[in-house]
Structures are given as C-alpha cells and as structure tokens.
C-alpha positions in Angstrom: -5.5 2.9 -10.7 -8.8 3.6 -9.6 -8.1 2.7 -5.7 -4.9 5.1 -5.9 -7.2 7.3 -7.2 -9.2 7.6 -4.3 -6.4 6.5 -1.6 -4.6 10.1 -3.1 -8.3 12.0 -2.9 -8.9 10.5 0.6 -5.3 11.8 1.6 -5.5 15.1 0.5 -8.9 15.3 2.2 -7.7 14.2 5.5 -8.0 16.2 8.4 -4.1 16.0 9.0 -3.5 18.4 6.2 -6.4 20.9 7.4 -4.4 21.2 11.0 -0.6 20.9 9.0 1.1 23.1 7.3 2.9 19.9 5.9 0.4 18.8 3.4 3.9 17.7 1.0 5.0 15.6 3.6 1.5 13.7 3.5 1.6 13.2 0.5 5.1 11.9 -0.3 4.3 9.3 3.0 1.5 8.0 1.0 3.3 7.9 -2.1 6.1 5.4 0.1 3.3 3.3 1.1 2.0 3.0 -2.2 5.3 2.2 -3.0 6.1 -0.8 -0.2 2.6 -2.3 -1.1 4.0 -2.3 -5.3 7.3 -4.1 -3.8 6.0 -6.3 -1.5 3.7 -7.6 -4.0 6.4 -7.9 -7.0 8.7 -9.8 -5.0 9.9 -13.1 -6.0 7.8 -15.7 -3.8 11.4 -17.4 -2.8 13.0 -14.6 -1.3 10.0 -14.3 1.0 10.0 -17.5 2.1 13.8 -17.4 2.7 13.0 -14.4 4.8 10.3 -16.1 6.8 12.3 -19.9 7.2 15.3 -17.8 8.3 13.3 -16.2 10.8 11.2 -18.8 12.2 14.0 -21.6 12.9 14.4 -20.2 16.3 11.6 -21.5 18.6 12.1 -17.4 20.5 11.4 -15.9 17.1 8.3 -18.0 16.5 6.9 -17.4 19.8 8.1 -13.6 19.6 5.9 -13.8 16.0 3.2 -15.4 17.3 2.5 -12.3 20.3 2.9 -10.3 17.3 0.4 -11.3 14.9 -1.8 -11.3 18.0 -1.4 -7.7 18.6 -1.8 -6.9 14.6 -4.9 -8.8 15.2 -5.9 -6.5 17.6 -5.2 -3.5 16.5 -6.4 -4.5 13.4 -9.8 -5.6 14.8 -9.8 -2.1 17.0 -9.1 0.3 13.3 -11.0 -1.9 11.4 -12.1 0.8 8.9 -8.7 2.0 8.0 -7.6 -1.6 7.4 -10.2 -2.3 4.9 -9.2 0.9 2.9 -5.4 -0.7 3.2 -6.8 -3.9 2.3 -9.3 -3.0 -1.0 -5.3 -1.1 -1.8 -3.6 -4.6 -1.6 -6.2 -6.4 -3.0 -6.6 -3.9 -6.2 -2.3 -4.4 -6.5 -2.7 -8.3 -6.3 -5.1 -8.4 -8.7 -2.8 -5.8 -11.7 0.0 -8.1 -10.4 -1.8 -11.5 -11.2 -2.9 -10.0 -14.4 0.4 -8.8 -15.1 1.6 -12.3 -14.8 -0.7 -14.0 -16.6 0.3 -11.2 -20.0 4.2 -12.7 -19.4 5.7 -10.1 -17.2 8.5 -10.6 -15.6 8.8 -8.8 -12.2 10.6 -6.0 -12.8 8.5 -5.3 -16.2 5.6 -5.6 -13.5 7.0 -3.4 -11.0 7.6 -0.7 -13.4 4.0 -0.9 -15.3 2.5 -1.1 -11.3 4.7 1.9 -9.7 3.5 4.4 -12.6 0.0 3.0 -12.8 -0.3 3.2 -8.9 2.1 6.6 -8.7 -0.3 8.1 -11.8 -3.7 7.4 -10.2 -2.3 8.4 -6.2 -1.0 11.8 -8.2 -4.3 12.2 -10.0 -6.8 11.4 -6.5 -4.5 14.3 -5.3 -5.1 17.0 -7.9 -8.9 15.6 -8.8 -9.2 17.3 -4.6 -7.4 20.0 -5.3 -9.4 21.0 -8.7 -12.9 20.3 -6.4 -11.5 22.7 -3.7 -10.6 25.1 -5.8 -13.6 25.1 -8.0 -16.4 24.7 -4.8 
C-alpha cells in the first residue's frame, strides 16, 4: 500500500497535471495501471502459459516476439528511471500476492483484498499531495 502510496503522490505531483487541465483523467489512467498490474499478477499461471504456447507455435510470431522484447529492451534501457518506479510497483504486488497465497487465498479472494489495498493507498498518495498543497 505504501508504493501506491507514493505512485498516487508522484502522479499528482507530475508536471502533466501543472500544464493540464485534466488532472481526473491522470489520475483514473493511473488507477487502470494499478489495476492491469493487480490482474496480471492474480492470474492463474495456466492461462498465461496457454496464452504464450498459443502464440509462440508459429516460427513468424517467435521471431516477431523476439524484435519485440529487443525494442522493450531498449526503451527500457533508454527510460531506465521510470521503469524502476514500475518495477519497485510490480515487485511490491508480487510480493502481497505471494503472501496472499501463502494465508490460502484463492485468486479472486486475492484480487479483491489487492485492488482495494492498491486502489486505497493510490487514492490516499493522491489526497496526502493535495493536503501538502493546500497546507504549504
């Protein structure tokens, strides 16, 4: 809750909101990403791999894959300080998720006790940056 925390303080810091009149918009996209990184990592393992063997039989699709993850690499390499911000995110939801597990979730127990923990502490970054605005 604690990296939400600050991913929701770092977004209503950004400089995008100072230029925009669309600071809701923000907002609600970092709330989705929050949101893809809680499904992605409650998931069952097998319908990710089904995904993956589908898409990989084809020797076009691997190849197509492979020039891919090279230009992630790359652009990941090139933005390096957003990704670890992404990255401590993931890691931070992997970590509740594996704890989750280990107390007998089941996944959609653990995608409902991660969306509101996640959703709570984005929410509460948010309005911790709106209360030091308002008060400094």
């Amino acid at each position: 809750m604690f990296t939400d925390s600050i991913f929701g303080w770092l977004i209503a810091k950004s400089q995008l909101l100072m230029d925009s009149d669309k600071a809701g918009l923000l907002w609600l996209l970092g709330a989705g990403y929050i949101m893809l990184i809680v499904l992605a990592l409650t998931a069952p393992l097998t319908m990710i791999q089904s995904v993956y063997a589908n898409w990989l039989k084809s020797d076009t699709r691997a190849l197509l894959s492979i020039i891919f993850s090279a230009l992630l690499a790359v652009i990941l390499i090139r933005w390096i300080q957003i990704f670890i911000r992404i990255l401590v995110l993931v890691a931070a939801g992997a970590l509740a998720r594996l704890d989750l597990q280990v107390a007998g979730c089941n996944s959609w127990q653990a995608l409902r006790i991660l969306t509101v923990f996640s959703l709570t502490g984005y929410s509460l970054g948010i309005l911790a940056h709106q209360i030091a605005i308002a008060i400094f």
